[in-house]
N, C-alpha and C positions, 0 to 999 in steps of 0.2 A: 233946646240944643243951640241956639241959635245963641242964647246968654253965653251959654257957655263958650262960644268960638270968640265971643268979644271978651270975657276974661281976659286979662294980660298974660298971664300963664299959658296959656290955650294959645294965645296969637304968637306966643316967644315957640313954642314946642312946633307951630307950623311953620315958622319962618326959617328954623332948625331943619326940618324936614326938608324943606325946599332947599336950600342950601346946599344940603348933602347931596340932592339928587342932580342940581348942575354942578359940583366942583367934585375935586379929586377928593377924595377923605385924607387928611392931615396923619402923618407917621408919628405924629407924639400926640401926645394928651396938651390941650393947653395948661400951661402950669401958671402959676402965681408968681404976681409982679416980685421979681430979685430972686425966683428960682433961674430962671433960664440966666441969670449974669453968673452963678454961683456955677452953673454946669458949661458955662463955656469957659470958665477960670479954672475947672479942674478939667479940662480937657487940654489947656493952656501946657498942666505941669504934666502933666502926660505926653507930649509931644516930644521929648529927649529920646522919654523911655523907647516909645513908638518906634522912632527913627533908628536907636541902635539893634530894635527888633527885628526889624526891615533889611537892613546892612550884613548882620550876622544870617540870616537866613539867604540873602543872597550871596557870599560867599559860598554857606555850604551847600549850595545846591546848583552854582553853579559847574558848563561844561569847563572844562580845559582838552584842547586837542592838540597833540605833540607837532613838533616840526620836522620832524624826520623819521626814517625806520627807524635808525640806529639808537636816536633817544629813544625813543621808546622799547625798545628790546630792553635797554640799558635801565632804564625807569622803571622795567616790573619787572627784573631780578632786584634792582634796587628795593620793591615795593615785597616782595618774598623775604629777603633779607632780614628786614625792620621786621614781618611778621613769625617768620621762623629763627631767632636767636639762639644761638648754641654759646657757651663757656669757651674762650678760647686756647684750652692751653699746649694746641699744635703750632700756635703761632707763635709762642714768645719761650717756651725749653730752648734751652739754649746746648744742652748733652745732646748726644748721637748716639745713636745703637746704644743706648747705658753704659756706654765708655765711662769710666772717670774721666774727670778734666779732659774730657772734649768739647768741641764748641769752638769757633771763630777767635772767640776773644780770651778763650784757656791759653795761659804761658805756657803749657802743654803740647798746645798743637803741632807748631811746625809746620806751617804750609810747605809743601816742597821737599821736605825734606823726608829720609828713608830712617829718620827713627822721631820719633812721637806720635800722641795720638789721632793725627790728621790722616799719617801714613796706616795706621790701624782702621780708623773708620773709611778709609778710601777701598779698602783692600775689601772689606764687610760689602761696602756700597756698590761695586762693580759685580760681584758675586748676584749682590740682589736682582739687581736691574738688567741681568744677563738674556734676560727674553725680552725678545721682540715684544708677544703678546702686551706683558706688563710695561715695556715702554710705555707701548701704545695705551693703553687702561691712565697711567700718570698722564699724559700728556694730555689727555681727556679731561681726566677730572679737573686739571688746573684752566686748561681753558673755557670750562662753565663751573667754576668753583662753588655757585649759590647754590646750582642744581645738582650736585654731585654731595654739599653739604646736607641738603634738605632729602636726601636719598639715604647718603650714610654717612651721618655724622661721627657715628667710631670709627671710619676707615682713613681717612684725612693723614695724608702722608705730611707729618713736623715741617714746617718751613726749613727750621735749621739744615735738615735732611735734604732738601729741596737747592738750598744754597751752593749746599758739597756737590747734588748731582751737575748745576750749572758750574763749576768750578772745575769740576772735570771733562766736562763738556769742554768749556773756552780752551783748557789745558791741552786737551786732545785736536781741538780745535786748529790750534796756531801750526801745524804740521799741513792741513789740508786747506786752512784758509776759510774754516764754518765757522769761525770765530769772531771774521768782518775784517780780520788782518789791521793793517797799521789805521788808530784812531775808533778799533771796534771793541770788542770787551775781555782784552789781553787789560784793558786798561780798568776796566770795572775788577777783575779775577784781582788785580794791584791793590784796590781799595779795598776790596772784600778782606784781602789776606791781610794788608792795614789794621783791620778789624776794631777800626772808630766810625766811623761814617754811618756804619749799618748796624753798628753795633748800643747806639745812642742808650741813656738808660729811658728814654721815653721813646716806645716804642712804635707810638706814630709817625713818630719822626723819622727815626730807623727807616720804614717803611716806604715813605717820602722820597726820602731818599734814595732809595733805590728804585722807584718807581720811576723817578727825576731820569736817573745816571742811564737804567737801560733803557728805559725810550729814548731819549737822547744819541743813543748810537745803531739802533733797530734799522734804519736805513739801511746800514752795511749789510745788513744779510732779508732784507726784507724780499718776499718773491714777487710782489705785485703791489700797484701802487692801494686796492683795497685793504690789504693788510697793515700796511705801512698807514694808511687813513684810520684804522680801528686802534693802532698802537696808541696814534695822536688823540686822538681822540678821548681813548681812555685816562691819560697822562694830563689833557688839557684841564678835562672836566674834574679831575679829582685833586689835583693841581689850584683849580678857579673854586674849588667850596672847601677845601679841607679843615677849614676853620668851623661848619656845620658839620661835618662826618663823623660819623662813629668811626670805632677802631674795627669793627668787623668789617666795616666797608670799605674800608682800604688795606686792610687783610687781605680782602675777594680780587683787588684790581694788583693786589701784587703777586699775589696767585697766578692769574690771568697773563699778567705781562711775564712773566716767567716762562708760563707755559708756550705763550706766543714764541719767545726765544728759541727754546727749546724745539720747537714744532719748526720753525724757518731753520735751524741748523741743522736739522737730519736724524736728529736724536735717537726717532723711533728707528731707522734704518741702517745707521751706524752705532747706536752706543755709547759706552763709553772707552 
């Protein structure tokens, strides 16, 4: 036995022993002289990949927390929107009631006047909207247009249709003064019946547009400076990205600002 412990094998295998029993045990294998330079050089080109691994998992998993209520109410109908898409084509017919050549920009129409088909779909439009209840129902849906679309998408009262009822609205309007009187939307009712500004053949713009023109005079008849803040608001924001927006989503804000209109003039209570 005793040979055997002075072998040099025998005295390498106990020195091994010893070793291991005071040190930590090593995480790798020892490997052979010019492997360990071969695996820190591919660990080298690995370090891009690594990094943009890192990056991208930290975006997606990062928090973001809103700065206000208001964003945020406004951020997850925005966020429904993007997920429930509907076809839009209550926003951009430009006929009413299946008139022939009716519509804003038909040589037809006649704003104002007691023979064309303005005066025919006015006459329709007043009939309809002649309850109370349904005021109130329209002036609903246009004030949460996401939630009213993702509820019933076949019910969606035409913009075009929408335009005539504010039209008549301002009209009736300048008589009692829910119109905003001198500087309020006696002078939008002028553009509209113009019927270039809002009539653009790109229909975002259209939109824009008019988004622009009645916030812009929403003051005159606004009833509290809260509402007057949400007008701005809506107007500012959609305003400050519309070059990222869909066309649905400034569809919904012009919806919206519509019905805001409509809702601070009396509409449900007076009519047209």
């Amino acid at each position: 036995n005793q040979r055997k412990l002075r072998s040099p094998r025998v005295r390498t295998t106990c020195q091994n022993l010893q070793l291991i029993h005071y040190t930590t045990p090593p995480l790798f294998t020892p490997l052979r002289r010019g492997t360990s330079q071969i695996m820190i050089g591919g660990i080298k080109e690995l370090l891009p990949f690594l990094s943009l691994l890192i990056l991208v998992l930290g975006k997606t998993f990062a928090f973001h927390f809103p700065s206000s209520q208001l964003t945020t109410s406004r951020q997850i109908c925005r966020h429904r929107l993007q997920m429930t898409y509907y076809p839009s084509p209550t926003e951009t017919e430009k006929e009413i009631y299946n008139i022939p050549n009716s519509g804003w920009k038909s040589k037809q129409w006649n704003w104002g006047s007691a023979r064309g088909t303005g005066h025919d779909a006015a006459m329709i439009c007043r009939r309809r909207w002649d309850s109370r209840e349904e005021r109130q129902k329209l002036v609903q849906s246009l004030l949460d247009p996401v939630e009213f679309k993702a509820s019933y998408p076949d019910s969606e009262v035409p913009f075009e249709e929408v335009k005539l009822i504010l039209g008549l609205a301002w009209q009736r309007g300048r008589w009692d003064g829910s119109d905003g009187g001198p500087g309020g939307y006696g002078e939008v009712l002028s553009i509209m019946a113009d019927a270039r500004r809002y009539e653009d053949e790109d229909e975002m713009i259209s939109a824009l547009n008019f988004i622009e023109d009645v916030s812009k005079r929403f003051a005159t008849i606004s009833r509290n400076a809260e509402e007057l803040k949400r007008m701005k608001c809506i107007a500012t924001e959609i305003q400050g990205r519309h070059h990222h927006a869909g066309k649905e989503e400034v569809f919904m804000d012009r919806r919206e600002v519509a019905g805001m209109v409509l809702d601070a003039m009396g509409f449900v209570d007076n009519g047209l």
